[in-house]
N, C-alpha and C positions, 0 to 999 in steps of 0.2 A: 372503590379500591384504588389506592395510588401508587402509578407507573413508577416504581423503584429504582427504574434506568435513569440517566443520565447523557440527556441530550444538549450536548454544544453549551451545558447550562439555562438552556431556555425552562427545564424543570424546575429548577429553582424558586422562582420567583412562584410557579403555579403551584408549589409544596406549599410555599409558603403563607400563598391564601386558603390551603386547606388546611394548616396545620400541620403538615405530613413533613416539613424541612429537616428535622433530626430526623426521620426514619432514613432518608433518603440519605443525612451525611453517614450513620448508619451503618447503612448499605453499602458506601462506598470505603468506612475505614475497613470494612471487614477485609476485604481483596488489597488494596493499597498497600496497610503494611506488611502485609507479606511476602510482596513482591521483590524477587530480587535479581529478574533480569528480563528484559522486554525484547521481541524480535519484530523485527518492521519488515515488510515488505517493501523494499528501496523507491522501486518505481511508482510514481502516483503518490509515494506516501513521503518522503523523504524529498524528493528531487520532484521536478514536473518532467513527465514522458509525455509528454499530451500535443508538441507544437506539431511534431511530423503527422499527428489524425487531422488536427484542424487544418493543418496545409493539403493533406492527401482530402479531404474532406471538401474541403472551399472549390480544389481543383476539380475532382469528379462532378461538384453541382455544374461548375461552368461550363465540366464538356456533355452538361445535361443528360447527367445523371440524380434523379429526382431521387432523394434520401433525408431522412433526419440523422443526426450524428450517433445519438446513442443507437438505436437500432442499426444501423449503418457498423459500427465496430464492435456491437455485440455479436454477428455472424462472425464477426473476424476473431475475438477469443473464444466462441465458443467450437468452430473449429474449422481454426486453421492457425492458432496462436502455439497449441501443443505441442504441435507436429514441427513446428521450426524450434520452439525451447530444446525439444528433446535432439532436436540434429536428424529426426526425421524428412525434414524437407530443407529445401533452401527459403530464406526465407523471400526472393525474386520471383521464384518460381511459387509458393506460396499467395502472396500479395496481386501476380497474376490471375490466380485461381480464383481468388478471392472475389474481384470487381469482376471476373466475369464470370459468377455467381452472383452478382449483384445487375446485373444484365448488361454491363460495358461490351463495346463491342473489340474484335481483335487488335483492329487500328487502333485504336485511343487508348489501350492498355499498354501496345507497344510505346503509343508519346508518354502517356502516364508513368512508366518503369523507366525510360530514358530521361525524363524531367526529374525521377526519383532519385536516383542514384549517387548525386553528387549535393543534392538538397538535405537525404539523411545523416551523408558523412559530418553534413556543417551542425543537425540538429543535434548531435553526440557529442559535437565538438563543446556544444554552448546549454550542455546540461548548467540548472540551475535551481539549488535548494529553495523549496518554498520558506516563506517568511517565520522566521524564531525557531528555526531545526536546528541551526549551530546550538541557538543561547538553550534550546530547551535538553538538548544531546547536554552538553556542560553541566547543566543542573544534575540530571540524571543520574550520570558519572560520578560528581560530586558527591551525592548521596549514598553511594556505595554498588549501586545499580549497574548491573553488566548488560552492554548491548552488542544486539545482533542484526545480524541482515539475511533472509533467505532470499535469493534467486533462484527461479524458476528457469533460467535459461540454462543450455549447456556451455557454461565459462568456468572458467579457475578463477581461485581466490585471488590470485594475480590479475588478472583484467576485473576482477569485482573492486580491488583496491583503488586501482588506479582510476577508476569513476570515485571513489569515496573520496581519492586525494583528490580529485578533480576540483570538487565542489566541498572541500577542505575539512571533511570529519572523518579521514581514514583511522585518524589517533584514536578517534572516540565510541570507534567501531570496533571490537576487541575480538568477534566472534565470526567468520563467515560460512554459511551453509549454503554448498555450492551442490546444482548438480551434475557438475561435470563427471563424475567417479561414475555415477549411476546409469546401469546399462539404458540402451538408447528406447527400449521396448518395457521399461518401465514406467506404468502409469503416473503421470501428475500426481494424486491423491497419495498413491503405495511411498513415494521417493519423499513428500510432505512430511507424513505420519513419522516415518524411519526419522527420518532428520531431528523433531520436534522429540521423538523419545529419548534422542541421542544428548538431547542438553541435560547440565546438571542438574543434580535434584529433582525434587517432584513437578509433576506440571504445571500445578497452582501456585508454585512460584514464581511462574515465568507468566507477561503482557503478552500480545499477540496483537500488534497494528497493521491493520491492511485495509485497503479498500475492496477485493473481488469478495465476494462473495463465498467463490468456491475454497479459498485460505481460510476465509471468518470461520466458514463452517464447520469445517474438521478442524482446529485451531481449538474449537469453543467443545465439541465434540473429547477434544483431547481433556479439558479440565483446565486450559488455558483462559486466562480473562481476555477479551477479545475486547477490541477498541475499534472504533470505523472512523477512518479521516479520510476526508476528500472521494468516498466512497461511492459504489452503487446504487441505485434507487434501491434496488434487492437486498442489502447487505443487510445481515440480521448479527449484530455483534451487541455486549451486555452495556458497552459505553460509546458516544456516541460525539467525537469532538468536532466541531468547525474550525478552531484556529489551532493549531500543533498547541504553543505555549501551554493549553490547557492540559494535556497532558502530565506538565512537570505541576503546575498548578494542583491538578486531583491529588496526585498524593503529597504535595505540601498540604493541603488542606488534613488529608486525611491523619499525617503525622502531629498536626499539630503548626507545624513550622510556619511564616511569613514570610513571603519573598515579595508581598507587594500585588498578591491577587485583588483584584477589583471587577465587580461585577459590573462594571461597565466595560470594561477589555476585553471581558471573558462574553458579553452576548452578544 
């Protein structure tokens, strides 16, 4: 039986020695054209969030703290990441809790939080879109395609803009689903679902790009086409990209259109 998903394009090519390559393109105009507005999850997927783990990261092995990374920050979304989104915790006092849950001792947490402090102001300051977000947001747009960004954190559309104008697609960003409105004792999952029923139209109109897992799922759950970039090992989404580009790329392909896709760019 042949894998109908669409990985990074590396399927492609192994359709194509079965025969299966039209099932698969297929498969993919079916969802494609009908799409008529995609929501990203900013962080990881749009922008890199990633320098302040590798620096908290590098630093804790030095003050020997034996860890791998992924396990090492999956303790930390899965929970204690909640609880500062929602304005349940601080997130100092958080990030505290955290490494000494990871068995840090109290001294080294205190240098670690004091080292932290003025190290994450700079990591915010120097957010920066991963490769072909502008050029693939522009395509998007172009095509008639509305896009959105959900944050998970407690901020206003105002501080979510001014990250988009940061790193220079606030234009192209039309839609923000913020949770700041939503009470503080409202689940992640419950404040999700609300947001995602609240876009236009049906839900099989609308992408869903993320990398957690826990978004894919209800995302996908909801009748939303789910997309996984720069993702989780876990992530269980119906499309599967490695370089953003491909993104605008699947549905030029699926319309029909040329804008110069090459399967050498694309694997």
């Amino acid at each position: 039986m042949i894998d109908l998903g669409w990985n990074g394009f590396r399927l492609e090519q192994a359709a194509n020695e079965l025969g299966g390559a039209d099932a698969c393109r297929a498969s993919l105009t079916s969802w494609a054209t009908r799409i008529q507005g995609v929501v990203f999850e900013p962080c990881g997927v749009l922008y890199d969030d990633s320098a302040w783990r590798r620096w908290l990261w590098q630093l804790a092995a030095r003050m020997g703290l034996c860890c791998q990374y992924t396990p090492f920050f999956r303790v930390w979304e899965c929970e204690f990441q909640d609880a500062v989104w929602s304005g349940e915790t601080d997130f100092w006092q958080a990030l505290a809790a955290f490494l000494r849950s990871a068995g840090m001792s109290r001294p080294d947490i205190d240098e670690v939080i004091a080292a932290s402090r003025g190290k994450f102001r700079r990591f915010e300051q120097d957010t920066r879109l991963f490769p072909d977000v502008q050029w693939t947001l522009h395509q998007l747009r172009a095509g008639g395609i509305e896009l959105a960004a959900i944050t998970h954190q407690r901020v206003g559309e105002t501080k979510v803009g001014e990250r988009l104008n940061q790193v220079g697609i606030e234009k192209l960003v039309t839609r923000v689903l913020s949770r700041q409105s939503a009470e503080p004792s409202t689940r992640l999952a419950d404040w999700q679902q609300r947001s995602l029923e609240a876009l236009p139209g049906a839900a099989a109109g609308w992408a869903f790009v993320g990398r957690r897992q826990a978004g894919l799922s209800l995302a996908r759950q909801m009748g939303l086409l789910t997309v996984a970039f720069n993702h989780d090992a876990d992530a269980d989404a119906e499309v599967y990209i490695e370089q953003f580009s491909q993104l605008a790329q699947l549905l030029d392909q699926a319309s029909g259109r040329d804008h110069g896709y090459s399967p050498a760019k694309a694997a």
